[in-house]
C-alpha positions as CSV (number, residue, x, y, z in Angstrom):
1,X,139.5,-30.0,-72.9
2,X,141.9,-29.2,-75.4
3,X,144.7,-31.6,-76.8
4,X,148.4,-30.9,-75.4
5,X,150.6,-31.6,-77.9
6,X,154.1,-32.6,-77.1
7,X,156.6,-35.2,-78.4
8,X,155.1,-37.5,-76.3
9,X,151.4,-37.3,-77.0
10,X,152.5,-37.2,-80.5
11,X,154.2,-40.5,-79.9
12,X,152.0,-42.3,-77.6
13,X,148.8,-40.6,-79.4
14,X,146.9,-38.9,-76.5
15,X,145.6,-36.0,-75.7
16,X,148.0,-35.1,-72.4
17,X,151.4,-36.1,-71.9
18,X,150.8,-38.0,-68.8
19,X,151.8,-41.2,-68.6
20,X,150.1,-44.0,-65.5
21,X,152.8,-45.7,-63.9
22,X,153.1,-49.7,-64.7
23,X,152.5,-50.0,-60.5
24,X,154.1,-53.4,-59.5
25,X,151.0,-56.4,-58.5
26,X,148.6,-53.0,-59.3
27,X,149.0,-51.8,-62.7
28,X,146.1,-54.5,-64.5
29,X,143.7,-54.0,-67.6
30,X,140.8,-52.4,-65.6
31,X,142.9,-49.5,-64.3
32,X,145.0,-49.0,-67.3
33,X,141.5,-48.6,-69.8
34,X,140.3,-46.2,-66.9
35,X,143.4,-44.0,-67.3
36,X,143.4,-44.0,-70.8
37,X,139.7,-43.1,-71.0
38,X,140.7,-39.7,-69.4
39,X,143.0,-38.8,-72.5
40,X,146.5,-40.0,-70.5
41,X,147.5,-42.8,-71.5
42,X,147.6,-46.0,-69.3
43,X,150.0,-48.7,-69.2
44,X,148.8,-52.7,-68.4
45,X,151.6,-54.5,-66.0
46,X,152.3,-58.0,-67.5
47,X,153.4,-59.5,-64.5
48,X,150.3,-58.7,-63.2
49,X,149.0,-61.1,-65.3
50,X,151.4,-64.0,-64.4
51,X,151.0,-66.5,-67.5
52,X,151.4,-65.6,-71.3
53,X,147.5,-66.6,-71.6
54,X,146.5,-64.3,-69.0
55,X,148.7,-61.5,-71.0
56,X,146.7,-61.9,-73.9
57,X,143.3,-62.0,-72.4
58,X,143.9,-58.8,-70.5
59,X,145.1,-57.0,-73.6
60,X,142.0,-58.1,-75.4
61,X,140.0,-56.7,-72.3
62,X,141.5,-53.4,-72.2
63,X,141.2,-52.9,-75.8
64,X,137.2,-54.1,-75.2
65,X,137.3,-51.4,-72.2
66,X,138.7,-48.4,-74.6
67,X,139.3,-47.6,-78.1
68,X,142.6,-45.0,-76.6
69,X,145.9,-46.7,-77.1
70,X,148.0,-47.9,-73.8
71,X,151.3,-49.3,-72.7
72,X,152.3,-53.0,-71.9
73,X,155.1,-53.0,-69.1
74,X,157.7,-55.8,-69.2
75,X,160.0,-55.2,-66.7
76,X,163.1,-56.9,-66.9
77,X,164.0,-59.6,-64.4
78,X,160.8,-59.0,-62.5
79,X,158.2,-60.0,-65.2
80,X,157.3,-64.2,-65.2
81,X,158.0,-65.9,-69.0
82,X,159.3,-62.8,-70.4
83,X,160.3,-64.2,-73.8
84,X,156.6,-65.3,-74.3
85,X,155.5,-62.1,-72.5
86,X,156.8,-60.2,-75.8
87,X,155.5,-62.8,-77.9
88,X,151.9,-62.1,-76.8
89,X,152.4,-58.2,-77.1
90,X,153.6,-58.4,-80.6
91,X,151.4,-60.8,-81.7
92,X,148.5,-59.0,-80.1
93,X,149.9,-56.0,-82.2
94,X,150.3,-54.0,-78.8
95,X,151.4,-50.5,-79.9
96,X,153.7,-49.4,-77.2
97,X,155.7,-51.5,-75.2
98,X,158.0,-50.3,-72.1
99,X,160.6,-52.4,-70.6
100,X,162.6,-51.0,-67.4
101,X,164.7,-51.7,-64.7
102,X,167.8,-53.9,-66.4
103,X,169.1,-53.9,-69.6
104,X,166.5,-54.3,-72.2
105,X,168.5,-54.3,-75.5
106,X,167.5,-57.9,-76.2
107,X,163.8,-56.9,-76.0
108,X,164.2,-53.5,-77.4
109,X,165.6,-54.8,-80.3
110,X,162.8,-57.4,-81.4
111,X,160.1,-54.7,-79.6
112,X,162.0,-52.4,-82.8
113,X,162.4,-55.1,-85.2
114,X,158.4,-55.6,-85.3
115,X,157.7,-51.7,-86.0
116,X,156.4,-51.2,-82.4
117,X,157.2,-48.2,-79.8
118,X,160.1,-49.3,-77.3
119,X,159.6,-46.5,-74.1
120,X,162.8,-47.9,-71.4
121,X,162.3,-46.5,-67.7
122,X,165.3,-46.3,-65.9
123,X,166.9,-44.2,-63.4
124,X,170.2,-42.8,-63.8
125,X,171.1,-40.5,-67.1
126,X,173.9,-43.2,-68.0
127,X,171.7,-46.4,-68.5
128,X,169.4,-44.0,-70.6
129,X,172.5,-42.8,-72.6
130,X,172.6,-46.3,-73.1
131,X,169.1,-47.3,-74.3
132,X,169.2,-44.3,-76.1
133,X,171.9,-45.7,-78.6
134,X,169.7,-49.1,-78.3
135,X,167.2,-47.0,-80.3
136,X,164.8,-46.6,-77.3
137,X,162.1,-44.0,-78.9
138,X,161.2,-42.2,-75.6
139,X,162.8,-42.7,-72.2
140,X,161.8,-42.6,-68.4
141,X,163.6,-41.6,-66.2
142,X,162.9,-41.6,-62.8
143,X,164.4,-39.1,-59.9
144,X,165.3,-40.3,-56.3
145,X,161.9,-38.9,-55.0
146,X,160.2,-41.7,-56.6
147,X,159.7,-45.1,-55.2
148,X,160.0,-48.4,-56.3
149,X,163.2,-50.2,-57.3
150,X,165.9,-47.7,-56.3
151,X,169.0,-46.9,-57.5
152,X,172.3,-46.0,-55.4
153,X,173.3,-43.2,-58.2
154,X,169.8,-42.0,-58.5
155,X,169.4,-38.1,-58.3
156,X,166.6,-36.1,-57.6
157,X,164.5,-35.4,-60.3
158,X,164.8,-31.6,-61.1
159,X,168.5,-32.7,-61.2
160,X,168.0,-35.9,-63.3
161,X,165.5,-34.3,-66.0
162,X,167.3,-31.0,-66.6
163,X,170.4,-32.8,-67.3
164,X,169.2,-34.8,-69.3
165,X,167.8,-32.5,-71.4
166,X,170.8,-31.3,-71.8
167,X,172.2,-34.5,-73.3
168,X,169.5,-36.7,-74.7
169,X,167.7,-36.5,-78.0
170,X,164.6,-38.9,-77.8
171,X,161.3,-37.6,-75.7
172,X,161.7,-37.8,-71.8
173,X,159.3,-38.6,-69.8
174,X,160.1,-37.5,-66.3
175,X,158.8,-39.6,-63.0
176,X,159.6,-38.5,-59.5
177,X,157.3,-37.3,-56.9
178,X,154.9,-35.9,-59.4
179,X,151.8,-35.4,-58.6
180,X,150.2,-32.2,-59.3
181,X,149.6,-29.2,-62.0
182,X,152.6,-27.5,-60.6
183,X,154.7,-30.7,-60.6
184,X,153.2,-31.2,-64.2
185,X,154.3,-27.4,-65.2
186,X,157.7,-28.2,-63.4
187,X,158.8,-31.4,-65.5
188,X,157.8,-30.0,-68.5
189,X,160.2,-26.5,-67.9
190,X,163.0,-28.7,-66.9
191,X,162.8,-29.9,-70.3
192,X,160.6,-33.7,-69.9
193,X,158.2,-34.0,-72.8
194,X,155.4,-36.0,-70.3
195,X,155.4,-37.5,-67.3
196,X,154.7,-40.4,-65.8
197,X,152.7,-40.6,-62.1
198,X,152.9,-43.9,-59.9
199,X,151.7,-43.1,-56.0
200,X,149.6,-40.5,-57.3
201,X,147.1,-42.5,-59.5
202,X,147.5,-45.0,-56.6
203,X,145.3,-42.2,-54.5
204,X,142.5,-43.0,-57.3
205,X,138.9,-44.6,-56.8
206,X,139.6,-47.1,-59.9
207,X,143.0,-48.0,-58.4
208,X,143.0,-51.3,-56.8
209,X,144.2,-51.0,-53.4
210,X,142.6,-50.5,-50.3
211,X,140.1,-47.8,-49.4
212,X,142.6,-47.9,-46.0
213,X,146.0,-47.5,-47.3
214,X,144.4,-45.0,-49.7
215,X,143.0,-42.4,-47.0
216,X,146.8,-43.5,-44.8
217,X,148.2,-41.6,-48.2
218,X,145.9,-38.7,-47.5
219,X,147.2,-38.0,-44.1
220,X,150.9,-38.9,-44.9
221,X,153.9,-35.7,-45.3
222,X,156.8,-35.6,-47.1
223,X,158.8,-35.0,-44.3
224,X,157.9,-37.4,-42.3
225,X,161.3,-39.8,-40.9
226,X,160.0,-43.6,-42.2
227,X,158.6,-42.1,-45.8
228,X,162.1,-39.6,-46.0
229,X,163.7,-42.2,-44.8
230,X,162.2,-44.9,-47.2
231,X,162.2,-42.6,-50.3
232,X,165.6,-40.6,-49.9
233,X,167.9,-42.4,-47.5
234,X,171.0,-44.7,-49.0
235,X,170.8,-48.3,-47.9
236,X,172.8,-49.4,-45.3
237,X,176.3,-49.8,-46.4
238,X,176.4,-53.6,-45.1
239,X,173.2,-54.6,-46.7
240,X,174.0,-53.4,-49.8
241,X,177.7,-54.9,-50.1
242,X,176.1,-58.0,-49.0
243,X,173.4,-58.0,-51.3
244,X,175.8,-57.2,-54.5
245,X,178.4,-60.0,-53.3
246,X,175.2,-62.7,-54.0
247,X,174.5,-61.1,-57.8
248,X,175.1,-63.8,-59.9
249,X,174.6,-66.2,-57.1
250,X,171.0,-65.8,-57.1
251,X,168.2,-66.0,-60.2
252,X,168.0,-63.1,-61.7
253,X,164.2,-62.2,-60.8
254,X,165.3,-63.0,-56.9
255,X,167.9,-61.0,-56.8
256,X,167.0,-57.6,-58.5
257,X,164.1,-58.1,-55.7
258,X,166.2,-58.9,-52.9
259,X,168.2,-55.6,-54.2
260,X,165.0,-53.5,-54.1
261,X,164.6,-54.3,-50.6
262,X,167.8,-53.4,-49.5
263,X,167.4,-49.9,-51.2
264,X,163.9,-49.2,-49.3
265,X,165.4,-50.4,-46.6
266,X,163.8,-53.3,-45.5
267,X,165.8,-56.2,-43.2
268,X,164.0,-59.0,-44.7
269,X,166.0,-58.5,-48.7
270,X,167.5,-62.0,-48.1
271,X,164.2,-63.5,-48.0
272,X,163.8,-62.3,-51.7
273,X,161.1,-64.1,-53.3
274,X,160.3,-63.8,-57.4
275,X,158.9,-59.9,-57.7
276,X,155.9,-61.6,-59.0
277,X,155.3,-63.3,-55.8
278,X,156.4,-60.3,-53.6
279,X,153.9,-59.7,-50.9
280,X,151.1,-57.9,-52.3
281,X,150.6,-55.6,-49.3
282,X,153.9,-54.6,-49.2
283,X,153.9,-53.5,-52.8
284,X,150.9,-51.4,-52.6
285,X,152.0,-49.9,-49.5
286,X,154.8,-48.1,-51.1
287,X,154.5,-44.5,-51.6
288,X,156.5,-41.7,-53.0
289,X,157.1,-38.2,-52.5
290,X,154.0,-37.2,-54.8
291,X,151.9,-38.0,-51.5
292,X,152.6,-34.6,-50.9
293,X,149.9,-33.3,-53.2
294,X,147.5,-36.3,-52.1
295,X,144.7,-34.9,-50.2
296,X,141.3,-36.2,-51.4
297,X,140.8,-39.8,-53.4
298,X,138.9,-38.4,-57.1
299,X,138.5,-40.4,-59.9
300,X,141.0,-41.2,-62.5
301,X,139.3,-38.4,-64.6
302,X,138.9,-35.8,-62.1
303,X,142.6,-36.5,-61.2
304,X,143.7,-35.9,-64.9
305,X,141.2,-33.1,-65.6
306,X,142.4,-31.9,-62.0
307,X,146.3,-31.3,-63.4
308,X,145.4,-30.0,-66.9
309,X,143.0,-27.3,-65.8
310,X,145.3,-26.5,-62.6
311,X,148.4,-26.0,-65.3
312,X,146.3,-24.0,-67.9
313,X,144.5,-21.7,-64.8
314,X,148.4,-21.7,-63.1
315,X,150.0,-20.5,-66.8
316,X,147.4,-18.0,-67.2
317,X,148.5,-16.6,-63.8
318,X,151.8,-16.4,-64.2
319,X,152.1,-12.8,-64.7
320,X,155.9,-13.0,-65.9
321,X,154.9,-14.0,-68.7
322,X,154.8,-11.5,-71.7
323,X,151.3,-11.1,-73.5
């Protein structure tokens, strides 16, 4: 298939601006040099890797695996040894490095200072105002029907992306509740130069989770109360005055988890481990709104073939359009 050129596939150097997302205890080598075989582009998680050894040793692997580029994800407070995390990506020349959830400029600034790519994922249009001026070179930002770690000022993502379009000058990537052609078509007419796609490469053969909770995505709605509940509900107003009376009381890496929890609304936040010890079943359990377009488990390929044929058949059709 043809090349899509955008901002983004100019900057990340693929052939469709579609971005994996770094997938908390999921995102390893394997299914990041799957992705990127496709002509997305797939990012390795480094706290999936857990020591700065392991880091290095997975890079090596998913360059072994394909000669396309990919991301390294160090997410801030929620990524083990993260000064020697960075260490290992620079010295392992890794092209493209993303940092999210907490302020990043530290990172940003020695990910800059080497000549690399610094993408920052966050949620609200203020913190990427913010990385922006840091000299971020492309930013994510993620609307309220996505999942993960939350955010009480998160918006939903039509909302999110078309203002920030409005007010941001680096490429956007938008994440959300994406998951199909028209989803694809969407972000990129709100004004997001790529997007990035977490639950819905989860619904993938080379994504490692179970077979089980894979098919549970198959059958699950959007509008059904736990997942609406999960995905768009605010915390509870107790839990989440209690949780930000402990911040700066608790490590760092406990407490942006014990935070998460409170946002998806889960009881046990106080129990907070270190994200990189969270419960694996848990984690891979999480779904967002992009479930709604998950009907059938394909191949990483077929996926991404799937929503750039879907978008270049659903252009084609769009008889408004002048000829």
């Amino acid at each position: 298939m043809m090349r899509w050129t955008t901002r983004v596939t100019e900057l990340l150097d693929c052939d469709y601006p579609i971005i994996q997302g770094a997938l908390s205890r999921i995102g390893n080598w394997k299914f990041a040099a799957a992705v990127s075989e496709t002509g997305a582009h797939g990012t390795l998680t480094a706290a999936v890797s857990l020591t700065p050894d392991k880091l290095r040793e997975d890079i090596r692997r998913c360059r072994d695996a394909t000669d396309k580029g990919f991301s390294v994800n160090i997410t801030v407070g929620m990524c083990p040894h993260i000064d020697e995390m960075l260490d290992v990506c620079l010295e392992e020349e890794v092209e493209v490095i993303e940092t999210a959830v907490f302020n990043a400029d530290e990172y940003g600034k020695r990910i800059k200072e080497a000549g690399r790519k610094w993408i920052h994922k966050t949620a609200t249009l203020k913190h990427a105002l913010h990385a922006e001026k840091a000299g971020a070179d492309a930013l994510i930002l993620v609307g309220l029907e996505g999942i993960g770690f939350k955010n009480p000022a998160q918006l939903p993502t039509m909302t999110t992306i078309a203002w920030a379009a409005r007010n941001i000058r680096v490429p956007i990537i938008a994440a959300g509740g994406i998951g199909d052609s028209r989803t694809f078509l969407g972000a990129l007419g709100l004004g997001a130069d790529g997007v990035m796609m977490g639950t819905a490469f989860m619904a993938t053969k080379e994504c490692p989770i179970s077979d089980r909770f894979k098919q549970k995505m198959v059958g699950a709605f959007p509008d059904n109360p736990h997942l609406r509940n999960t995905v768009l509900a605010p915390p509870n107003p107790k839990q989440y005055e209690a949780v930000m009376k402990k911040r700066g009381e608790m490590p760092l890496e406990n407490w942006l988890t014990a935070l998460e929890r409170v946002m998806l609304k889960h009881d046990d936040w106080e129990l907070a481990p270190e994200m990189w010890n969270e419960d694996y079943d848990r984690l891979s359990s999480l779904m967002s709104f992009a479930v709604t377009y998950v009907d059938h488990i394909p191949t990483v390929k077929e996926f991404v073939d799937g929503i750039v044929q879907g978008a270049r058949k659903q252009i084609a059709e769009w008889k408004f359009l002048e000829r």
